[in-house]
N, C-alpha and C positions, 0 to 999 in steps of 0.2 A: 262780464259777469253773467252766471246763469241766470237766469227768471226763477224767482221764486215759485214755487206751487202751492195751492191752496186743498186743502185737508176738509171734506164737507160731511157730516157726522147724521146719517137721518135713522131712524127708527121710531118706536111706540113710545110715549111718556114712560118712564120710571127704567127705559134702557141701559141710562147710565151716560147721556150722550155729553152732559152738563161737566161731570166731573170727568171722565175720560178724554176730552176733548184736553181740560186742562191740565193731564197730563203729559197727554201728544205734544201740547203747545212748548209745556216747559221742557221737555228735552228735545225739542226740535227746535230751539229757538223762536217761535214763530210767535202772531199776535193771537188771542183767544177772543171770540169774542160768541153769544149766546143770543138767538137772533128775537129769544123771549124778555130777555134781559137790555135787548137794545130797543126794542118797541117801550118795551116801560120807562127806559130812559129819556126816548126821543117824546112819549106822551105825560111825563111827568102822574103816570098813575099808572098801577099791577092792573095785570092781565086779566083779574079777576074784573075791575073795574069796566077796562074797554068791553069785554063782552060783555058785561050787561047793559053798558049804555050804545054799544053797537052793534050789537050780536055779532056772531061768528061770522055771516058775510063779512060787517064792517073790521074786523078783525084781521080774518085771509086778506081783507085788500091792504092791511098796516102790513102786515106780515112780507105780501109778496115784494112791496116796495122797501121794506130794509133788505131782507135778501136780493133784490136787485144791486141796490147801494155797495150790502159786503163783501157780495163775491166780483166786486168789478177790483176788488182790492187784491194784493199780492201776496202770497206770505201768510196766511192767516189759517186758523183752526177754525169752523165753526158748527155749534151744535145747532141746529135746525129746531124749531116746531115740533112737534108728533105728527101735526096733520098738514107741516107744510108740504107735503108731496102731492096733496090733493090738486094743487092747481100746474098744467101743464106747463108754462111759463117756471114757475119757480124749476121743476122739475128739469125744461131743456136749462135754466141757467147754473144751475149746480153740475146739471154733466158737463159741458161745455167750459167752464171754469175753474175744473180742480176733479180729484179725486173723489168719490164717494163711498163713503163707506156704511154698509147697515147694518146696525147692532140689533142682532136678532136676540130678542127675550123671549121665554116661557111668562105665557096671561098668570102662572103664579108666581112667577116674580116681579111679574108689573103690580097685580092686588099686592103684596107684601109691601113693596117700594115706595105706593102713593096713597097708605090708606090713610094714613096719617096728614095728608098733606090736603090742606085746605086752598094752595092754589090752584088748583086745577079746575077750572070750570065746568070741563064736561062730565069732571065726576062728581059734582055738587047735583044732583038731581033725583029724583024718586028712584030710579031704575039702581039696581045693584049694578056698585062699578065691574063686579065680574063680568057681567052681561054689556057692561058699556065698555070693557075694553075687550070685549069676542066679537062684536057689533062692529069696532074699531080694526083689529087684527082684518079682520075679514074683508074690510074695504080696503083698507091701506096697502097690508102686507105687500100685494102686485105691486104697486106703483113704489115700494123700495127697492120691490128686486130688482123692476123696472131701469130704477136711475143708478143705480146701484155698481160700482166696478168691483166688489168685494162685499162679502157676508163674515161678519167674525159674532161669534155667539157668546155671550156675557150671563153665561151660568152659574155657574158656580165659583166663579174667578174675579181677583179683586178685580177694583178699574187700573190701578197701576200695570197688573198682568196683561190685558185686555188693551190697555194701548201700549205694552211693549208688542206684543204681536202685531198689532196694527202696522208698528213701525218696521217691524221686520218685513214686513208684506209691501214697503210703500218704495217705491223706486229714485229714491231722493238722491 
């Protein structure tokens, strides 16, 4: 039987990586898993929580070690971080592991997508999250293309369209 291949989801907060992924997952048979949603599982408290009692160093170190853990797996979908690319290690084990793919957004469709949205830590602070995610865009964006085996852009398209195309693109 073939090895299964693993589907690794990276881009900006409010990309769309969470529910897209769970779409790839259900028509590809595969497991889903959300690597934001497994840290708060595995620490029994939201994300908002660990950063502020570990700051975001203490956070990228939870981070990098579940994404160690779920990409040793087979079969699986998973949406990454926004800023899990920052650290070189996560970055060789997502290529090395599976497909990447980066869901490239427009900063006005990330403001639109999280203004509402009280989990996100880095946008909880004085600075307008416009300015915190052009701040963000500008650091990151490299190291998606970076890890990156494919760019698929999530504009104006639902997420069901956006992971049909994904699938068409993925050599399964």
């Amino acid at each position: 039987m073939a090895e299964k291949r693993n589907i690794f989801l990276v881009g900006p907060m409010g990309a769309g990586k969470s529910t897209i992924g769970r779409h790839i997952a259900d028509q590809l048979h595969l497991e889903f898993f959300d690597s934001d949603q497994e840290i708060e599982r595995r620490t029994g408290a939201d994300i908002a929580w660990v950063f502020d009692l570990e700051g975001e160093e203490g956070f990228r170190i939870r981070e990098e070690t579940v994404i160690a853990d779920l990409t040793e797996m087979q079969g699986i979908v998973l949406a990454t971080g926004g800023g899990s690319v920052i650290s070189k290690e996560v970055r060789n084990k997502l290529s090395a592991r599976g497909i990447v793919v980066y869901l490239e957004t427009p900063i006005e469709k990330q403001v639109a997508r999280t203004q509402r949205d009280k989990r996100r830590p880095l946008l909880q602070t004085e600075e307008a999250p416009r300015d915190v995610l052009e701040r963000l865009a500008e650091e990151r964006e490299p190291l998606y293309k970076e890890v990156a085996d494919f760019v698929v852009r999530t504009d104006e398209q639902s997420a069901k369209v956006v992971a049909n195309q994904i699938i068409e693109k993925l050599d399964f």
